[in-house]
C-alpha positions in Angstrom: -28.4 87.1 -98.2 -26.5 87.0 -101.2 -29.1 86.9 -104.5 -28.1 84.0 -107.2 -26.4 85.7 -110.3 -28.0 85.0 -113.0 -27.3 82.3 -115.4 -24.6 83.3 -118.2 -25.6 84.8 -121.6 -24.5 82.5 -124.8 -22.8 85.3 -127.2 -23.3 84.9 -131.3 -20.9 87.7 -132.8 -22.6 88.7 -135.9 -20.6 90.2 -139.0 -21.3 91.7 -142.5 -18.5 92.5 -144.9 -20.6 92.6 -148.3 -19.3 90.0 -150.5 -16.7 88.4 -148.5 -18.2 86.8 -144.8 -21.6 87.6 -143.8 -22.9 85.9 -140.3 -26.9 86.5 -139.0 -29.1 85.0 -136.9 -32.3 83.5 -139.0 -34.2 82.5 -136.2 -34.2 82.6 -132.1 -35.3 85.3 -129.4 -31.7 87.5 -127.9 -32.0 89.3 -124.6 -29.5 91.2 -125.4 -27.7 92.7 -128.1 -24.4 94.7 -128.3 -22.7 97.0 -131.4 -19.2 96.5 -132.1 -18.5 98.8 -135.0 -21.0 99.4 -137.9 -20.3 95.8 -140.0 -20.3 93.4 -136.3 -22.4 92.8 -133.5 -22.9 90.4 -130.7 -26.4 88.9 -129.7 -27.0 86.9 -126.5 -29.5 84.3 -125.6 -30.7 83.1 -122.4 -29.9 79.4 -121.1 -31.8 77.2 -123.2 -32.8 79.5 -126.3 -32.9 77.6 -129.6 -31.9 79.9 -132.6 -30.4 79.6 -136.4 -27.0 80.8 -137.5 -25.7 81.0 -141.2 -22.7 81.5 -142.2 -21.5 82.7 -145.7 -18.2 83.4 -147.0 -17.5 84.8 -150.8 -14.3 85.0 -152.6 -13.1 86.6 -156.3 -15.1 83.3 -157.9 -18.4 83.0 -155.7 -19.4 81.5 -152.6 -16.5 79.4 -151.2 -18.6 78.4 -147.3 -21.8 78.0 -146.8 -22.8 76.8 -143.5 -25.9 76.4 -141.1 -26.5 75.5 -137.7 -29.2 75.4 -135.0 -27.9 75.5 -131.6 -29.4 75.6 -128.3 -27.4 77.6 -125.8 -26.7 75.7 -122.5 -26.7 75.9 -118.8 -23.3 76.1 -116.9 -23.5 72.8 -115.7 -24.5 71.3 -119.2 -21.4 70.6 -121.4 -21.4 70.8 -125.4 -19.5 71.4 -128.4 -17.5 74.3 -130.3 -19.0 76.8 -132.7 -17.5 79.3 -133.9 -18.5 82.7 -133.1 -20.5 81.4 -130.5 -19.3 81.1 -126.8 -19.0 79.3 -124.3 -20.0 76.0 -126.3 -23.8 75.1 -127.3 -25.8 72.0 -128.3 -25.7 71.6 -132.1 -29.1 70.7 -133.3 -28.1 70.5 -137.1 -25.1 71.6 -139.0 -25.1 71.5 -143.0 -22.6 72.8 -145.2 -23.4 73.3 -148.8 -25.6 76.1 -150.3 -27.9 73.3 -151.5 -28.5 72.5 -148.2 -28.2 75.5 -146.3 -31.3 76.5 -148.7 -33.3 73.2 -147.8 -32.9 74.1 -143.8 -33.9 78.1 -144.7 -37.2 76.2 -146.7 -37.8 74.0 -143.5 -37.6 77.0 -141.4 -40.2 79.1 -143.7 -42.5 75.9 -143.8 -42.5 75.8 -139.9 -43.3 79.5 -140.1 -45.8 79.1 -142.4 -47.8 76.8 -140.2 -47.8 79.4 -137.5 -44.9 78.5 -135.5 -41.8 79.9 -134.0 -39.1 77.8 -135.1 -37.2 78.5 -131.5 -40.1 76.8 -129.9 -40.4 73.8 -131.8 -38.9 70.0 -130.5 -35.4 70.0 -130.9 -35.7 66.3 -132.4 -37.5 67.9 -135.3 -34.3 70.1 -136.2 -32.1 66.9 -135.8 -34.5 65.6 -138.0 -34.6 67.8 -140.5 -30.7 67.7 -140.3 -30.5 64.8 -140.8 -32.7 64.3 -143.9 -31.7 67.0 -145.5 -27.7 65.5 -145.0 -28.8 62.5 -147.4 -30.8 64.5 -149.7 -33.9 63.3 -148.3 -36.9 65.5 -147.8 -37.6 66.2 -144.0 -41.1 65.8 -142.7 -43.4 68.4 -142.3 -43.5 70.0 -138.4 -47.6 71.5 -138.1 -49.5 72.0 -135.3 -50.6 68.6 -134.5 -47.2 67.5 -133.6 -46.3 70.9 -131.7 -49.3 70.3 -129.5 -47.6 66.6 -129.0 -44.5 68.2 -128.0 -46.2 70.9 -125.9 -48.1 68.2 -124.4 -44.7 65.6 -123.9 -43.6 69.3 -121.9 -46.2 70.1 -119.8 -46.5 65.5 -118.8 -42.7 66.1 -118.0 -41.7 63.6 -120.5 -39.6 65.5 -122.3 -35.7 65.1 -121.4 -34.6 68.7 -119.6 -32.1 68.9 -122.2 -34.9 69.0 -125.3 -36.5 71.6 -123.6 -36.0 75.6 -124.8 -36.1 77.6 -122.0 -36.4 75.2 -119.6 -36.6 76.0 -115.7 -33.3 75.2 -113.6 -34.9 73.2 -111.0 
């Protein structure tokens, strides 16, 4: 009897050229990670893996993008949208543009961090929260432990939708 492959990988292709495009992961768990050449990588994640990608890119006068995003990678039979640098396609969570903001997200992230979380494990509503606060320069609310137990809790009562779940099973 024929074993079932595993699921596919969702790819992130990393890159540093100082000073002119700079692409890195600030958050989320690979399984995987391959070397391209010295300035690019690619880093996989497993079906349902939450994780953070920035995005910078500097000209002769400064920064000219400045981008974040967190994405949860799919299943094959989930369908989602275009990133780039990332296949197949992944659920956008947030995606800011702006320094400004791109800092407010990278403060969010440290304050969830600070509270003794992983930021791949919390509810994905709270990083569609946060972006959408943060889009209309609005402070985001605070993620602590009381409402990570709430969301472990909405997990474990099955009343959390499949799709908000990271790493959830493929039953």
């Amino acid at each position: 009897m024929l074993e079932p492959s595993p699921a596919p990988l969702t790819d992130v292709e990393l890159i540093w050229l100082e000073g002119r495009v700079e692409r890195w992961i600030r958050f989320g768990r690979p399984v995987a990670e391959r070397i391209i050449d010295r300035r690019r990588r690619v880093l996989s994640f497993a079906p349902g893996a939450v994780f953070a990608l920035v995005h910078w890119e500097g000209g002769k006068y400064g920064t000219t993008v400045s981008r974040i995003w967190v994405l949860r990678s799919l299943r094959p039979d989930e369908t989602g949208d275009v990133v780039q640098s990332v296949t197949p396609v992944v659920e956008v969570l947030l995606d800011l543009k702006t320094w400004a903001k791109v800092e407010a997200v990278l403060a969010a992230i440290d304050a969830v961090q600070a509270a003794g979380l992983q930021p791949a494990t919390v509810a994905p509503d709270h990083w569609r929260h946060v972006g959408h606060r943060i889009g209309v320069a609005q402070t985001p609310s605070p993620y602590n432990r009381v409402r990570h137990r709430a969301w472990l809790m909405r997990q474990r009562l099955g009343l959390a939708d499949d799709n908000d779940v990271p790493g959830a099973s493929d039953a």
